[in-house]
MOPAC internal coordinates of N, CA, C and O (Angstrom, degrees):
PM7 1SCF
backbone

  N    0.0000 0     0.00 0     0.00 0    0    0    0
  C    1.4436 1     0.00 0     0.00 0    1    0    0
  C    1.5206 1   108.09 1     0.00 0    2    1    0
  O    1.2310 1   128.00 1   -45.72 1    3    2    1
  N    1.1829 1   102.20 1   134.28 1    3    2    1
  C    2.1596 1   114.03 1   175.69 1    5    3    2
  C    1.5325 1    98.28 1   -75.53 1    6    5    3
  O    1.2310 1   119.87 1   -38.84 1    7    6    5
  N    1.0956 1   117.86 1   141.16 1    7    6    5
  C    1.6737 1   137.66 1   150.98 1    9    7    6
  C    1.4012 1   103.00 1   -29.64 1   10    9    7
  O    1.2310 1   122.24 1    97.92 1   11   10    9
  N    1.4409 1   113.32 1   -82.08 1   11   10    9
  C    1.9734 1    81.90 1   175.11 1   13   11   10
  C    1.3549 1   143.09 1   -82.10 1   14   13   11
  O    1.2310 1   124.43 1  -175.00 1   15   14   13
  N    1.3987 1   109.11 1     5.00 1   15   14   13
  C    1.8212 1   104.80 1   136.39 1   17   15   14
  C    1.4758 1   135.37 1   -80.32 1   18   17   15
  O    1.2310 1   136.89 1  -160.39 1   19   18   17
  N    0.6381 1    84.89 1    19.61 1   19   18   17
  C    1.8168 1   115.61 1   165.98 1   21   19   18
  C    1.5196 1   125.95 1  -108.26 1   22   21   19
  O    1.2310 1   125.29 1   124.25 1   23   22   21
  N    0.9255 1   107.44 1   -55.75 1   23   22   21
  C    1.5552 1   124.42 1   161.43 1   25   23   22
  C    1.5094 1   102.61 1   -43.59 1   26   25   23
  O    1.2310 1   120.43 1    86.72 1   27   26   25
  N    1.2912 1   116.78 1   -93.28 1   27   26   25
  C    1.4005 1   138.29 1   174.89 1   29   27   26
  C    1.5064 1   108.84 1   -26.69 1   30   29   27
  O    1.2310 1   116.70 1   136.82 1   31   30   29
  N    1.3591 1   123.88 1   -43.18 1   31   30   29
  C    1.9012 1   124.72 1   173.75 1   33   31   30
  C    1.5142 1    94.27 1   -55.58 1   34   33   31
  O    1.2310 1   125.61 1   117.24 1   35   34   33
  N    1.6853 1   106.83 1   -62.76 1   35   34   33
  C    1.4691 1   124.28 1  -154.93 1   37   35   34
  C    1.8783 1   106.86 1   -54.34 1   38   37   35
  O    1.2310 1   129.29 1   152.15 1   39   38   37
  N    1.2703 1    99.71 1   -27.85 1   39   38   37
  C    1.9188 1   104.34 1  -171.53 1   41   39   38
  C    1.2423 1   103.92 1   -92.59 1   42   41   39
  O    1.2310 1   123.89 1   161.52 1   43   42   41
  N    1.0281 1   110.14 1   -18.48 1   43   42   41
  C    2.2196 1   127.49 1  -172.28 1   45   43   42
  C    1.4646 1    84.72 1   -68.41 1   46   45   43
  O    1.2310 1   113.40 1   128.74 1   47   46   45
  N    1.6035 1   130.09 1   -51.26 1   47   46   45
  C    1.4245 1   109.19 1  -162.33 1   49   47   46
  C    1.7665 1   100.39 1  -146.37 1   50   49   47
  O    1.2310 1   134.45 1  -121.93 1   51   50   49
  N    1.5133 1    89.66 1    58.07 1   51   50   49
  C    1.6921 1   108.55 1   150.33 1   53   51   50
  C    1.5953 1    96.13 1  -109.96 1   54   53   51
  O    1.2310 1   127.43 1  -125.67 1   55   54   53
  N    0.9680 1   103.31 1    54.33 1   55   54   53
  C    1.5284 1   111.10 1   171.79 1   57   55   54
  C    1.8797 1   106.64 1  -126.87 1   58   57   55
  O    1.2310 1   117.03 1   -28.56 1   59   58   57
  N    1.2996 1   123.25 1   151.44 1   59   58   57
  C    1.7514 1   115.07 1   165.17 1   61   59   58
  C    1.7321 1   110.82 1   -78.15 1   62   61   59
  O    1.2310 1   126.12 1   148.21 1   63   62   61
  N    1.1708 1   105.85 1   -31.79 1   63   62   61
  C    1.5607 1    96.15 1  -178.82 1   65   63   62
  C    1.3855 1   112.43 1   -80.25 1   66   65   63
  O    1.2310 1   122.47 1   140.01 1   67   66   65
  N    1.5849 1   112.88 1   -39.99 1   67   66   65
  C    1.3227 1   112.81 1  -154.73 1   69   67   66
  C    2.0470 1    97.01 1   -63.05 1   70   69   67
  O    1.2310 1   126.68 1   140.36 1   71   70   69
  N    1.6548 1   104.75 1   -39.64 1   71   70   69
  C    1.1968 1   111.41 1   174.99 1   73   71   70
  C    1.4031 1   142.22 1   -15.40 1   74   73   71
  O    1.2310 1   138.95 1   111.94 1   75   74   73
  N    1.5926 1    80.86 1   -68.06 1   75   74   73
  C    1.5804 1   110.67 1   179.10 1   77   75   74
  C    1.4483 1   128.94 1   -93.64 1   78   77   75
  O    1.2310 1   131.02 1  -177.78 1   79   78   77
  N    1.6065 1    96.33 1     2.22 1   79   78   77
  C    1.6461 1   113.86 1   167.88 1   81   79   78
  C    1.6439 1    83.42 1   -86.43 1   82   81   79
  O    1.2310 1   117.91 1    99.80 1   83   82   81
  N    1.2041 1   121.59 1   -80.20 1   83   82   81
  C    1.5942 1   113.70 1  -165.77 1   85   83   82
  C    1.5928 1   103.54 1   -35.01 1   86   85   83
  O    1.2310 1   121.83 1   102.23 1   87   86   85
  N    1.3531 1   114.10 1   -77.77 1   87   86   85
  C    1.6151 1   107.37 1  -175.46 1   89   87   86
  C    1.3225 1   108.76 1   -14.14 1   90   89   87
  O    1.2310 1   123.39 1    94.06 1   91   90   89
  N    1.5893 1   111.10 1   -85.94 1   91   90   89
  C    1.5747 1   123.85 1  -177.17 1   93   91   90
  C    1.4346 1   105.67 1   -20.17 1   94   93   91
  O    1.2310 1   114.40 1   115.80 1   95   94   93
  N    1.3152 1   128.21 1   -64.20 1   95   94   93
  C    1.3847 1   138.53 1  -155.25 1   97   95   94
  C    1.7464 1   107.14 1   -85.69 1   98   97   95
  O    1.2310 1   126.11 1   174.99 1   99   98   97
  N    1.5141 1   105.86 1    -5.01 1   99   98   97
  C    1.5083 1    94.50 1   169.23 1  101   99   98
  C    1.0380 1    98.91 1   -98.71 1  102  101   99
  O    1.2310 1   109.88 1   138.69 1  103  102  101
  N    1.7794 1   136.60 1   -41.31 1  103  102  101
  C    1.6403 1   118.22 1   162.08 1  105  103  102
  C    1.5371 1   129.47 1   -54.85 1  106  105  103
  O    1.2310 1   119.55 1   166.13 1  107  106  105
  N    1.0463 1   118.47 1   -13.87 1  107  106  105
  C    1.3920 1   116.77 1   168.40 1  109  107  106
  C    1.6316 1   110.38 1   -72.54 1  110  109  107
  O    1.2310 1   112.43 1   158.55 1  111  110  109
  N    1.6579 1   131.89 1   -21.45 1  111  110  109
  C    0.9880 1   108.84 1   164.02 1  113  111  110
  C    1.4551 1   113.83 1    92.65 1  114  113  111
  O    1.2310 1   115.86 1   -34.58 1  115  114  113
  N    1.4346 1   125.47 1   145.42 1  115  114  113
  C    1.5356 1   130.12 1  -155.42 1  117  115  114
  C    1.3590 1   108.37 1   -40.97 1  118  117  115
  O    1.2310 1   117.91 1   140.51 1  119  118  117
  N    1.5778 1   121.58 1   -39.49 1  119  118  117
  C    1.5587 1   132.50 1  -174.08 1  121  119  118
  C    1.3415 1   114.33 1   -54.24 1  122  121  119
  O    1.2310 1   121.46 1   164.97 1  123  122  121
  N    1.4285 1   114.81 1   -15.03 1  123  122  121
  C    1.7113 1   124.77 1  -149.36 1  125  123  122
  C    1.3272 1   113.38 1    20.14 1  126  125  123
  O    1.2310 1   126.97 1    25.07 1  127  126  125
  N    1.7156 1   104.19 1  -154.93 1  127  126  125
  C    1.7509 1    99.81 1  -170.79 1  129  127  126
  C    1.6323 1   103.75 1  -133.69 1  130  129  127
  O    1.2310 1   125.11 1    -0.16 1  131  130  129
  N    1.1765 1   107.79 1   179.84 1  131  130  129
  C    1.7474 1   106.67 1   169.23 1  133  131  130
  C    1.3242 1   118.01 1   -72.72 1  134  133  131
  O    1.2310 1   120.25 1   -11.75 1  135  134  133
  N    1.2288 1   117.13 1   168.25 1  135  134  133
  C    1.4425 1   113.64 1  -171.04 1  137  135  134
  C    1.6967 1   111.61 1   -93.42 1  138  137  135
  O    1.2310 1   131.19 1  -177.56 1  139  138  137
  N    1.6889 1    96.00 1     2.44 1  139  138  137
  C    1.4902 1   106.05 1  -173.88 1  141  139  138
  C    2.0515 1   105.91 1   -84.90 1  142  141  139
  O    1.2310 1   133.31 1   129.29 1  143  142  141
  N    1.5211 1    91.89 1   -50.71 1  143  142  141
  C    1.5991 1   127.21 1   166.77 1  145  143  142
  C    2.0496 1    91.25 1   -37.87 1  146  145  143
  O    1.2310 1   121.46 1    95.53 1  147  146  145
  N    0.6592 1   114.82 1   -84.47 1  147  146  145
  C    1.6667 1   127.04 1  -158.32 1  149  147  146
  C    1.4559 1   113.94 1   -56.77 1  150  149  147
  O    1.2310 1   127.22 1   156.94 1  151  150  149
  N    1.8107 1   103.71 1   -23.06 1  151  150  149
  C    1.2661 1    90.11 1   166.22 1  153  151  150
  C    1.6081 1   116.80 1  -114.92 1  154  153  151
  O    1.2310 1   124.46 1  -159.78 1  155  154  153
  N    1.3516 1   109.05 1    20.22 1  155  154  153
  C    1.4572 1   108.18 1   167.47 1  157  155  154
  C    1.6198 1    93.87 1   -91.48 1  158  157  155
  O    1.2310 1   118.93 1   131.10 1  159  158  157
  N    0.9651 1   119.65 1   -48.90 1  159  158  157
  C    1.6813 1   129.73 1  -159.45 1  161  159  158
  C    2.1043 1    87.32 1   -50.95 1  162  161  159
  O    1.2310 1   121.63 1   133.30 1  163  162  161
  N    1.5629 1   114.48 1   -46.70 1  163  162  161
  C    1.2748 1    99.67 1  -167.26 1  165  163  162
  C    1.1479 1   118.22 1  -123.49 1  166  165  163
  O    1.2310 1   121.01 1  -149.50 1  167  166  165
  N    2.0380 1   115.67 1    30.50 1  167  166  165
  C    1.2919 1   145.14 1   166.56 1  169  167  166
  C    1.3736 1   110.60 1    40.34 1  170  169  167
  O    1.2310 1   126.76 1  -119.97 1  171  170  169
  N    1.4175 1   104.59 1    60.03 1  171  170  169
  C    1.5708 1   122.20 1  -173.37 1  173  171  170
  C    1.3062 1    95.36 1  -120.58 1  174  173  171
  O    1.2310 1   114.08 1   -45.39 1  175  174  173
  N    1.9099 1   128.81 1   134.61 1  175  174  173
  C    1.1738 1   131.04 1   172.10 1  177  175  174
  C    1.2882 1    90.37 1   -73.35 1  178  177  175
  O    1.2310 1   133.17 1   -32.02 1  179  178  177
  N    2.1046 1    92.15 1   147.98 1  179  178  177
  C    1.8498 1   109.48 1   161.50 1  181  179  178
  C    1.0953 1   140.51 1     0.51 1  182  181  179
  O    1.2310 1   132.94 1   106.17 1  183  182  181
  N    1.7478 1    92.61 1   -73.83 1  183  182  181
  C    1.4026 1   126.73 1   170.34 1  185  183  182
  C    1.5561 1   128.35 1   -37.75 1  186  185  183
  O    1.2310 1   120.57 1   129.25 1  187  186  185
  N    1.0386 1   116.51 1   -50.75 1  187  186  185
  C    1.4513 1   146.64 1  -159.39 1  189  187  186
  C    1.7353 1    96.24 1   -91.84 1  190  189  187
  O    1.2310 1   118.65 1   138.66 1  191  190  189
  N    1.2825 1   120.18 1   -41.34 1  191  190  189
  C    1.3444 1   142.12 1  -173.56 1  193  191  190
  C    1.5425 1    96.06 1   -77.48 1  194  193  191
  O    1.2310 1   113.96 1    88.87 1  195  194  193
  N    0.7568 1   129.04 1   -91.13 1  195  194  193
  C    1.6148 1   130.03 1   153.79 1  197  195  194
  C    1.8377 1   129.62 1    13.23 1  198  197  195
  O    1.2310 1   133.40 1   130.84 1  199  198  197
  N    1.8009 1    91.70 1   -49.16 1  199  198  197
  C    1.1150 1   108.77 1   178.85 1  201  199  198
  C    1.1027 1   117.49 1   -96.77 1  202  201  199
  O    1.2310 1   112.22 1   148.87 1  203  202  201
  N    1.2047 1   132.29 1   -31.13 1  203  202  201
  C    1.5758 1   142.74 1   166.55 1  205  203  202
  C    1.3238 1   107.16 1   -67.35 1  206  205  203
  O    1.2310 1   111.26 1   133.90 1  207  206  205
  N    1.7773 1   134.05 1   -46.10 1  207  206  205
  C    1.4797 1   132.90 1   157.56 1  209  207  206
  C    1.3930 1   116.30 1   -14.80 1  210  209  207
  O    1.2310 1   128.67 1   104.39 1  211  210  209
  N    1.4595 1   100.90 1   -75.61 1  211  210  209
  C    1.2789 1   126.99 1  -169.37 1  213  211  210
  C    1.2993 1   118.44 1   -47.26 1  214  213  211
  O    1.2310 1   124.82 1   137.99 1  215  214  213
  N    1.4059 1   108.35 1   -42.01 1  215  214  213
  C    1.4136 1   120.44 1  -152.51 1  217  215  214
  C    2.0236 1    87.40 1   -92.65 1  218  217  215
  O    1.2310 1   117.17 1   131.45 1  219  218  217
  N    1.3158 1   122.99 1   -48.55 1  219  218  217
  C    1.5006 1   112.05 1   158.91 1  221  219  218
  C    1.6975 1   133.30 1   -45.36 1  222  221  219
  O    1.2310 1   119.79 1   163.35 1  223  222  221
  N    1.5518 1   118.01 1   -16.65 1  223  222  221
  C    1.5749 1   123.69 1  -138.44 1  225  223  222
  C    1.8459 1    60.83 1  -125.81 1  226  225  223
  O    1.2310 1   101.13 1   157.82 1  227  226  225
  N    1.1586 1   151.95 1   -22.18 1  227  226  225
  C    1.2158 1   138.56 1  -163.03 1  229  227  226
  C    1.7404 1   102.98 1   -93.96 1  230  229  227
  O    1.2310 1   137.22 1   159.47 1  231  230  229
  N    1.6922 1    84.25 1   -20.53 1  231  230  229
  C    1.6094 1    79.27 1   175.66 1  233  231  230
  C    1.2358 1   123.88 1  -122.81 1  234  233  231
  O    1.2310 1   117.30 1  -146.71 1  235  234  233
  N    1.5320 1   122.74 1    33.29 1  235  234  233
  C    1.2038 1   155.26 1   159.69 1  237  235  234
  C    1.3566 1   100.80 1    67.63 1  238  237  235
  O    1.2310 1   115.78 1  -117.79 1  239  238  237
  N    1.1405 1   125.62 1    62.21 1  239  238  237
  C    1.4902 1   139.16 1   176.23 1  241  239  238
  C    1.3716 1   106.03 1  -135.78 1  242  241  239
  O    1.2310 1   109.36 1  -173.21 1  243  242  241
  N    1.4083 1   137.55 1     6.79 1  243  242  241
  C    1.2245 1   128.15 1   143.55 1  245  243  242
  C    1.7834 1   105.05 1  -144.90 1  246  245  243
  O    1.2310 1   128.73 1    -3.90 1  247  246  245
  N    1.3142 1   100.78 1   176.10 1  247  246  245
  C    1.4938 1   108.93 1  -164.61 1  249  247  246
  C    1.7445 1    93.32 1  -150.36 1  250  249  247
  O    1.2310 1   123.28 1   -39.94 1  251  250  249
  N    1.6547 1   111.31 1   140.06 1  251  250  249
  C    1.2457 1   120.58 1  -157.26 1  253  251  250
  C    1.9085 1    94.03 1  -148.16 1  254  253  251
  O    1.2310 1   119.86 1   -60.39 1  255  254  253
  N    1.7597 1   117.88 1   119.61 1  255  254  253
  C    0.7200 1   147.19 1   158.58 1  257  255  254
  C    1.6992 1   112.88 1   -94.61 1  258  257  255
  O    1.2310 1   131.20 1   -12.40 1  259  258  257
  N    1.4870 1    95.98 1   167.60 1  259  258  257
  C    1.8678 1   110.34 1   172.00 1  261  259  258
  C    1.3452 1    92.42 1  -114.09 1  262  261  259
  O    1.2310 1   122.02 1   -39.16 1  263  262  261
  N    1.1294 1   113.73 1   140.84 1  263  262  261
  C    1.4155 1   132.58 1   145.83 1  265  263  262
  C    1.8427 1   109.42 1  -118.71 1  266  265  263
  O    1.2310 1   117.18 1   -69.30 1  267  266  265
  N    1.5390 1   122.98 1   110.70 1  267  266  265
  C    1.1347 1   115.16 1   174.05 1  269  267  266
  C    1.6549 1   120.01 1    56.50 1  270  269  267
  O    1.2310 1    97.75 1    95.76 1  271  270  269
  N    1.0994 1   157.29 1   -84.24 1  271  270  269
  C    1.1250 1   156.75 1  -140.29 1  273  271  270
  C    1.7783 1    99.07 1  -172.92 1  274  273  271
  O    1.2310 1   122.67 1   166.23 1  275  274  273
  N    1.2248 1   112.49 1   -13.77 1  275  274  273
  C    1.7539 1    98.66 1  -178.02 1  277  275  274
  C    1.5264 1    89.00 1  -134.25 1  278  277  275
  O    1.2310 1   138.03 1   -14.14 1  279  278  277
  N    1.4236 1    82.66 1   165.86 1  279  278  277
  C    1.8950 1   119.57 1  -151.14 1  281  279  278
  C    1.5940 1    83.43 1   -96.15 1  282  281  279
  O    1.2310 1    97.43 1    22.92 1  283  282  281
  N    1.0293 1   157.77 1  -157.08 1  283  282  281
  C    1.4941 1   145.49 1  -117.73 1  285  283  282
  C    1.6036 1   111.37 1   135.28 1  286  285  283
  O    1.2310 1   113.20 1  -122.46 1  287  286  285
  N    1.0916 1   130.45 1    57.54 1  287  286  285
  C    2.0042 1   114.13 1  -172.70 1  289  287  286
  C    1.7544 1    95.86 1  -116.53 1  290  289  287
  O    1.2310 1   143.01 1   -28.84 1  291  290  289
  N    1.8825 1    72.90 1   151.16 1  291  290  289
  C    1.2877 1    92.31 1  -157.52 1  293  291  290
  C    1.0154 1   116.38 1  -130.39 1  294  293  291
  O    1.2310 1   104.54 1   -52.73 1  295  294  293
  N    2.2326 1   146.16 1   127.27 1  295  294  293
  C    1.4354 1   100.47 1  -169.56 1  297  295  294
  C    1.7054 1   129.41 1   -72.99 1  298  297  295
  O    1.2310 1   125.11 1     5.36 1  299  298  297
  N    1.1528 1   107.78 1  -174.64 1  299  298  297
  C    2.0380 1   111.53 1   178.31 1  301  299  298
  C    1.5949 1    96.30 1  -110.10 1  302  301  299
  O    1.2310 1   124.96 1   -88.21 1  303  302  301
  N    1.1039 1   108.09 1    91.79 1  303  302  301
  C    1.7455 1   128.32 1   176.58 1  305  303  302
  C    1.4418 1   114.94 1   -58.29 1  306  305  303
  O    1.2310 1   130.28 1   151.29 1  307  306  305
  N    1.7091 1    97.77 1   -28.71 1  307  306  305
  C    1.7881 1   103.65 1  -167.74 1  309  307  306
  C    2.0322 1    77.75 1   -92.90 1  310  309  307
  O    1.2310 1   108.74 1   172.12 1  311  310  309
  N    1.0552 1   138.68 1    -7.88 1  311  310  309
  C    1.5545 1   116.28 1  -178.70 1  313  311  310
  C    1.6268 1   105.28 1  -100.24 1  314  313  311
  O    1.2310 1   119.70 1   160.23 1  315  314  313
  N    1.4065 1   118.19 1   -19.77 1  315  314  313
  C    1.1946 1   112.06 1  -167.60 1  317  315  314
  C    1.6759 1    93.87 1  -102.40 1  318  317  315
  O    1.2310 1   108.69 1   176.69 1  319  318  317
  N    1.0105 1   138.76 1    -3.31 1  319  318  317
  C    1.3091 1   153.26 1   155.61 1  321  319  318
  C    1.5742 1   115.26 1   -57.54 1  322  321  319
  O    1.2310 1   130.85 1   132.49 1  323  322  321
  N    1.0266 1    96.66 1   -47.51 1  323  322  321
  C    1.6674 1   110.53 1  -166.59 1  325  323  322
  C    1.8291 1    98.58 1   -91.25 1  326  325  323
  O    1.2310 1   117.23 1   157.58 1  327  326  325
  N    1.5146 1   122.87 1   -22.42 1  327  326  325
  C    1.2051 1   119.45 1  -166.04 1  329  327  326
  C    1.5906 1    83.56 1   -80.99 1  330  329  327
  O    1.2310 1   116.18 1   131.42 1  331  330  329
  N    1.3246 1   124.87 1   -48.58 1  331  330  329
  C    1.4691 1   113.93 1   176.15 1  333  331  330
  C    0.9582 1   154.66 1   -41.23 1  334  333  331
  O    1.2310 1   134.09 1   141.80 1  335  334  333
  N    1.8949 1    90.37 1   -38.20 1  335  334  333
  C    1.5483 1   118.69 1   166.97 1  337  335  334
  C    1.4663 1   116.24 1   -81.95 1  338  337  335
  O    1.2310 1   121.78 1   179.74 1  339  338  337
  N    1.1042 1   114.21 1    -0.26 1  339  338  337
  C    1.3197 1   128.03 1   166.02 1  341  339  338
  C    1.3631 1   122.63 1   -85.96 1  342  341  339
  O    1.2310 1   117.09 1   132.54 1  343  342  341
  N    1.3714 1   123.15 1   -47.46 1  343  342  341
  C    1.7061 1   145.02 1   148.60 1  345  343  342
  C    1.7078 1   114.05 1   -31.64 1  346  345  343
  O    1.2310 1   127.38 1   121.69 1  347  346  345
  N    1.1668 1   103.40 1   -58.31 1  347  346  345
  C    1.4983 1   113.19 1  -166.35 1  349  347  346
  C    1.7737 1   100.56 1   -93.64 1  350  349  347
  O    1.2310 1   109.55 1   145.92 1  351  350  349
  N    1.1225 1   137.21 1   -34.08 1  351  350  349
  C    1.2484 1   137.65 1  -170.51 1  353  351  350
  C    1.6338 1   122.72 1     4.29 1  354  353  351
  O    1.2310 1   127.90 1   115.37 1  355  354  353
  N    2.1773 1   102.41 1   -64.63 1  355  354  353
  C    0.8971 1   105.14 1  -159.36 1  357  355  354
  C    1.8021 1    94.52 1  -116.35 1  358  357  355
  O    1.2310 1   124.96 1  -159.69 1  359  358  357
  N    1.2372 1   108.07 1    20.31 1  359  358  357
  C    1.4549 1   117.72 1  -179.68 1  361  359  358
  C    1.5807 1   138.64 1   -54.72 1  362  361  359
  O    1.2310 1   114.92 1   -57.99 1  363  362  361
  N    1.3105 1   127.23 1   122.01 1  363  362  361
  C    1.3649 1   117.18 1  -142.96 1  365  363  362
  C    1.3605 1   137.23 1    59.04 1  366  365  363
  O    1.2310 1   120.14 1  -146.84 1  367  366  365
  N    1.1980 1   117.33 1    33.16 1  367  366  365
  C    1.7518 1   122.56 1  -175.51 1  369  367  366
  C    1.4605 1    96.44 1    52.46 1  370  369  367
  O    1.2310 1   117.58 1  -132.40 1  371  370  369
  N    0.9210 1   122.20 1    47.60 1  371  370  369
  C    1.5510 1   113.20 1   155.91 1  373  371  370
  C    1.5209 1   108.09 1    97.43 1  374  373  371
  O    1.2310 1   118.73 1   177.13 1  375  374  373
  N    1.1054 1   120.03 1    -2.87 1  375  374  373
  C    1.5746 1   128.57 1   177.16 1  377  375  374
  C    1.7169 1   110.19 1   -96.29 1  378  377  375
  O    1.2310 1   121.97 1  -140.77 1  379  378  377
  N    1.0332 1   113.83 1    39.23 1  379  378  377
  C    1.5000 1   103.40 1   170.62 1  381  379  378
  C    1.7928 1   144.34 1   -32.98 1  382  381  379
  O    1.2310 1   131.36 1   159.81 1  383  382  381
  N    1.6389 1    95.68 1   -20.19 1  383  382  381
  C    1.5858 1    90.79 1   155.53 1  385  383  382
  C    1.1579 1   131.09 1   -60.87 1  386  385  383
  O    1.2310 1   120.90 1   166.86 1  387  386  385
  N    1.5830 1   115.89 1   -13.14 1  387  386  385
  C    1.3214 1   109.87 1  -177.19 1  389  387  386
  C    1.2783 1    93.25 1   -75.82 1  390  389  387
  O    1.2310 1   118.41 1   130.10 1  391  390  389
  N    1.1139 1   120.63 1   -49.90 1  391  390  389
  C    1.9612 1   110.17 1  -168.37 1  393  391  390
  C    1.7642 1   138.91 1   -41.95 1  394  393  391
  O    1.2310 1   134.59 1   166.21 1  395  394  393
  N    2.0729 1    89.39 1   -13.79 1  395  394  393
  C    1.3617 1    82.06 1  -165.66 1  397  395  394
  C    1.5641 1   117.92 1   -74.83 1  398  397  395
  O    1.2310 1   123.27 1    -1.39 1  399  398  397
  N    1.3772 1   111.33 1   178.61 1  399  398  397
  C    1.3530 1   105.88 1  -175.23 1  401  399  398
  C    1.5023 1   132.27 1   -89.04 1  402  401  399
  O    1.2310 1   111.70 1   -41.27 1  403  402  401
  N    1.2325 1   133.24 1   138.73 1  403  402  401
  C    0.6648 1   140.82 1  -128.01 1  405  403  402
  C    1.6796 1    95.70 1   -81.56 1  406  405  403
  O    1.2310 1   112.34 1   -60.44 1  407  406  405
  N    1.2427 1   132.06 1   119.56 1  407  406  405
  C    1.6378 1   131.91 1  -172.26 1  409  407  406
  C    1.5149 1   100.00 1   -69.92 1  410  409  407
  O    1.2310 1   111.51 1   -56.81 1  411  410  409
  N    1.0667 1   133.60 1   123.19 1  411  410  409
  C    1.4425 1   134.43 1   148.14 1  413  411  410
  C    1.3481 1   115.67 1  -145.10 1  414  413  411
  O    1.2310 1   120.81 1     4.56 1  415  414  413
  N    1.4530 1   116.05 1  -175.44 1  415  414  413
  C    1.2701 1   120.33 1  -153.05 1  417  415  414
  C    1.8335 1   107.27 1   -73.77 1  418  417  415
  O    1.2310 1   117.95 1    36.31 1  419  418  417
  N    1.3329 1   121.52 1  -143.69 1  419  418  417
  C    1.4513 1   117.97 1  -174.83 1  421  419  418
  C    1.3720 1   106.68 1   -68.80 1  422  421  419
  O    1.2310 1   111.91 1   -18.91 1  423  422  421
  N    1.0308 1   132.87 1   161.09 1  423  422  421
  C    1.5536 1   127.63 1  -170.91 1  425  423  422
  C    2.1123 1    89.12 1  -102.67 1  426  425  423
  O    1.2310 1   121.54 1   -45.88 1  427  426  425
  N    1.2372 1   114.67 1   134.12 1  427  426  425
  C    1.2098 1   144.93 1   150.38 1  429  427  426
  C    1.7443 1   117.61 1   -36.01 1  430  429  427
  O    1.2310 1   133.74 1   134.60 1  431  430  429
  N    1.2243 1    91.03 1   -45.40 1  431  430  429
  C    1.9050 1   101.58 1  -172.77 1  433  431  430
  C    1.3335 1   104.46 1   100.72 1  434  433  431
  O    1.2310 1   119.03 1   179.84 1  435  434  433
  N    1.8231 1   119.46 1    -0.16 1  435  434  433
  C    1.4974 1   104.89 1  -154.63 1  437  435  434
  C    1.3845 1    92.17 1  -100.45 1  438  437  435
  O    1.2310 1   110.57 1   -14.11 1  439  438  437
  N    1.3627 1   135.34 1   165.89 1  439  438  437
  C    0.8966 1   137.79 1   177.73 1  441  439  438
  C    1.8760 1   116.67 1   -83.21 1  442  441  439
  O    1.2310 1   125.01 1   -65.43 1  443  442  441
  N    1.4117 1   107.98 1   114.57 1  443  442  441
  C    1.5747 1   105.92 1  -177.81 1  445  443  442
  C    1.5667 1   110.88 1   -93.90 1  446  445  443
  O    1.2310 1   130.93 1   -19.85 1  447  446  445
  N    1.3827 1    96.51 1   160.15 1  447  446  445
  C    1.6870 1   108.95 1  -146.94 1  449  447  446
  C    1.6964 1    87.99 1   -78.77 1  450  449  447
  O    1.2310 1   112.75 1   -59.04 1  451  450  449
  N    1.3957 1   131.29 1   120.96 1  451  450  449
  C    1.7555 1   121.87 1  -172.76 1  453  451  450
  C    0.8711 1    84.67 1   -75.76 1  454  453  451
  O    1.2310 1   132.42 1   -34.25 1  455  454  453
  N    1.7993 1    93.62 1   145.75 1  455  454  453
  C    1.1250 1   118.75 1   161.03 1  457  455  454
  C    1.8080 1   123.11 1   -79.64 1  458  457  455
  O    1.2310 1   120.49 1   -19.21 1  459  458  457
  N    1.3400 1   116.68 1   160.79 1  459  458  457
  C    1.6491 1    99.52 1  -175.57 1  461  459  458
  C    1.7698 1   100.88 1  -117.45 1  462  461  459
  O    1.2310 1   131.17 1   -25.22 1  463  462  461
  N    1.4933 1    96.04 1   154.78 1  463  462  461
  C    1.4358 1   116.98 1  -163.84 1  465  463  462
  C    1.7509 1    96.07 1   -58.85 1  466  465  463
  O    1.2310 1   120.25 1   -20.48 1  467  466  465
  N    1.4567 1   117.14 1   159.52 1  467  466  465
  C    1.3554 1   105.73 1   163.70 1  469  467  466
  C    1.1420 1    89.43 1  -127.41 1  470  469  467
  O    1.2310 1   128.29 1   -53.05 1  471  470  469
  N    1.6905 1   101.63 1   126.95 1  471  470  469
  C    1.6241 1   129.70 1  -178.90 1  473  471  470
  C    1.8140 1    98.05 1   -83.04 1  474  473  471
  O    1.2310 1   121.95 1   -39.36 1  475  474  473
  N    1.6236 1   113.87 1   140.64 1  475  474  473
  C    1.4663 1    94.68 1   146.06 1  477  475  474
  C    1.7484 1   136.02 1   -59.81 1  478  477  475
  O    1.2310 1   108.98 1   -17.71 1  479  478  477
  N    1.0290 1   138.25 1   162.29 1  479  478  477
  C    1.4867 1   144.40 1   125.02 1  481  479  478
  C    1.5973 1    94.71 1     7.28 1  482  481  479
  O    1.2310 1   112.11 1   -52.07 1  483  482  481
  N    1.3615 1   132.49 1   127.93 1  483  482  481
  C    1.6544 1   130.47 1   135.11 1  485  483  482
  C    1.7273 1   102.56 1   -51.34 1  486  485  483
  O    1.2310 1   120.19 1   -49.05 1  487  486  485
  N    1.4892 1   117.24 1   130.95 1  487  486  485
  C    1.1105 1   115.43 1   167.27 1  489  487  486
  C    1.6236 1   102.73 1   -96.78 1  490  489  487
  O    1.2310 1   128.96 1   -40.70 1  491  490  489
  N    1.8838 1   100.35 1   139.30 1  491  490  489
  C    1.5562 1   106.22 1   178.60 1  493  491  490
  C    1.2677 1   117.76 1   -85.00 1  494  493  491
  O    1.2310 1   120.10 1   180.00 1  495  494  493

């Protein structure tokens, strides 16, 4: 991933809605959901839904099929994958296991206090 496709993911969902539309739509899983589904689930009118879509699908972090009469979005796993691998690249002097994330149970929504990397000693 380039620095400003990175940028552009990263500003797509420094947003609260756009957020939690992506979230939602990465637990929903390759199938994604309707566009009717996503905004009852996060009691956002159409409209508004529409615009936050767009503004994610512009930055290739979701992807939107028809099925029949409803719109279908879904997240892009290989973009939000790559925005990560972009994040972590040079993480921990080269030890990137430290970076991974930390497994726990369903996430709350609340914000947890990060934890910080433990660097070795600089050796002299």
């Amino acid at each position: 991933m380039k620095k400003l496709d990175a940028l552009t993911a990263l500003a797509a969902m420094a947003q609260d809605n756009r957020l939690d539309i992506f979230r939602l739509l990465v637990e929903a899983g390759r199938d994604g959901m309707p566009a009717g589904a996503v905004a009852t689930a996060l009691s956002l009118a159409p409209n508004a839904l529409s615009f936050h879509l767009d503004r994610l699908r512009d930055a290739g972090l979701v992807t939107v099929r028809r099925e029949g009469r409803s719109m279908i979005y879904a997240a892009r796993y290989e973009t939000m994958n790559a925005l990560i691998a972009y994040l972590t690249e040079n993480c921990c002097r080269g030890r990137p296991e430290q970076c991974l994330p930390a497994k726990t149970g369903k996430s709350s929504g609340k914000a947890r206090k990060p934890q910080r990397a433990q660097f070795a000693e600089p050796v002299s």
